[in-house]
C-alpha positions in Angstrom: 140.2 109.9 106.1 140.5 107.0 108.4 138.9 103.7 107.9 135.9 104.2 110.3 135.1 107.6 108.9 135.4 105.9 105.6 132.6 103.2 106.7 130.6 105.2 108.6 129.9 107.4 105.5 129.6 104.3 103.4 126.6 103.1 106.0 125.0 106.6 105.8 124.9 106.4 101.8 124.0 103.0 102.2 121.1 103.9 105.0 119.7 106.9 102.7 119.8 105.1 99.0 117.4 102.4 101.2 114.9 104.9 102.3 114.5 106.4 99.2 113.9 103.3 97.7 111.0 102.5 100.6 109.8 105.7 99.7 109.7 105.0 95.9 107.7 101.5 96.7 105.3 103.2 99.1 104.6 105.9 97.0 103.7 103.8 94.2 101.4 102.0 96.4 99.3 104.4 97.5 99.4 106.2 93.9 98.2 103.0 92.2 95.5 102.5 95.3 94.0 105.5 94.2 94.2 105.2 90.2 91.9 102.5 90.8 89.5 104.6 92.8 89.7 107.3 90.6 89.3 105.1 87.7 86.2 103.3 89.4 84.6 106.7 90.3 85.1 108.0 86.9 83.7 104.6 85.1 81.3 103.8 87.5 78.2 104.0 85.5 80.0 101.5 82.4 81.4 99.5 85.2 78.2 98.9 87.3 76.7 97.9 83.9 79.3 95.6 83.3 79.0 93.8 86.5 75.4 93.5 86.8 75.3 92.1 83.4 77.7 89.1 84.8 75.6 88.5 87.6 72.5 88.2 85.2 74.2 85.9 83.1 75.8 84.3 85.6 79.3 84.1 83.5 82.1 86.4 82.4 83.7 83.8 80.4 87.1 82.5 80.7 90.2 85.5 81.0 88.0 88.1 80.7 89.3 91.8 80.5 87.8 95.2 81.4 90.7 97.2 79.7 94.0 96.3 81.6 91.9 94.6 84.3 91.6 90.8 84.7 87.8 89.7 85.6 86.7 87.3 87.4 82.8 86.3 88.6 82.6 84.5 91.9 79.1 82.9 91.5 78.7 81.6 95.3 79.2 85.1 96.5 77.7 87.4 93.9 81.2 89.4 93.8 83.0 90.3 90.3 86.3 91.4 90.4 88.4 92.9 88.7 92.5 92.8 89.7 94.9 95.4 88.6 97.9 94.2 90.1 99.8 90.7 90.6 103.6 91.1 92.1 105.9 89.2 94.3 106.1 85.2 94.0 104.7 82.4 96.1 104.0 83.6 100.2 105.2 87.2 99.2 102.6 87.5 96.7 100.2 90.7 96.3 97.2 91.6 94.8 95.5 94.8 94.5 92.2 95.8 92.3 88.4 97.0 93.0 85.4 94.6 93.5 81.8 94.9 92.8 79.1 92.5 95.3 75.5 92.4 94.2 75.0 92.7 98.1 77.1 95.7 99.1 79.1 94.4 102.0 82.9 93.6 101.9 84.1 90.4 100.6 87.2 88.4 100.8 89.4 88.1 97.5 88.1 85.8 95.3 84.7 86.1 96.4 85.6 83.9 100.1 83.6 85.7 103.1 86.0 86.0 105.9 85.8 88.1 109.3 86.8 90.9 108.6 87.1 93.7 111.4 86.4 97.6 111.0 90.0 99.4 111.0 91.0 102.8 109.7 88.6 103.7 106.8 88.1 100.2 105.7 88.1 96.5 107.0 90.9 94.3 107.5 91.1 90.4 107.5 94.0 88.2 109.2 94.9 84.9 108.6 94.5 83.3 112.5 97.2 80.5 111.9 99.2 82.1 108.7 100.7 85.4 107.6 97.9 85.6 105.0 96.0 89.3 105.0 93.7 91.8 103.5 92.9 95.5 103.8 88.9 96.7 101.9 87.4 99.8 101.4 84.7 101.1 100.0 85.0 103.5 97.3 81.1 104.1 96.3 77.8 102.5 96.3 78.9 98.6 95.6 82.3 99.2 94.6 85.7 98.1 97.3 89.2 98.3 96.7 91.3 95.9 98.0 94.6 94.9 98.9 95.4 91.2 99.7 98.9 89.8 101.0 99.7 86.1 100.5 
């Protein structure tokens, strides 16, 4: 076998080893997106209670936990939520989890009201002067997932 054969296969192994792993990361994605709508459907009654009962107290206390979710109540907006994934590290950073506002309209992450526009089955937001996004639907009666992309 000659040299190019040699790197041409070489390139092909290298080509397919990367798609499977794009594959891999994708279909984790979407298979965590919808644990957490499963998991909000089948906990919505516990959960709704849980969130209303911030709002009425108007505190979750500091590092609060609903299981393996981190909890947080943003007062100014009515919103508590609750994130189920952190990864990547400074402007690569993502965060993904479910969100509960008193008023039943989409919200930013961390409670911020942005502009968001009406794409695919959701809403998405884009940073005008940044690289900064977010992607929210609804999964039921005052209850969003969301995706958000530092």
């Amino acid at each position: 076998m000659d040299k190019k054969s040699r790197s041409i296969k070489r390139m092909t192994v290298i080509g397919i080893v990367f798609l499977l792993l794009v594959i891999a990361v994708l279909s984790f994605a979407s298979s965590k997106s919808a644990s957490i709508r499963r998991f909000v459907k089948n906990n919505s009654v516990e959960l709704t209670q849980y969130a209303e009962n911030i709002i009425q107290t108007g505190s979750n206390g500091e590092n609060e936990t609903y299981g393996d979710y981190e909890v947080t109540y943003w007062a100014d907006t009515g919103m508590v939520e609750f994130v189920a994934r952190k990864a990547g590290i400074g402007s690569s950073s993502v965060y993904e989890g479910f969100y509960y506002p008193l008023n039943d309209t989409p919200l930013g992450f961390q409670g911020n009201q942005v502009d968001f526009t009406v794409s695919d089955s959701g809403w998405t937001w884009k940073e005008s002067k940044g690289d900064n996004w977010e992607y929210t639907e609804k999964i039921q009666e005052h209850w969003f997932w969301f995706e958000f992309h530092f």
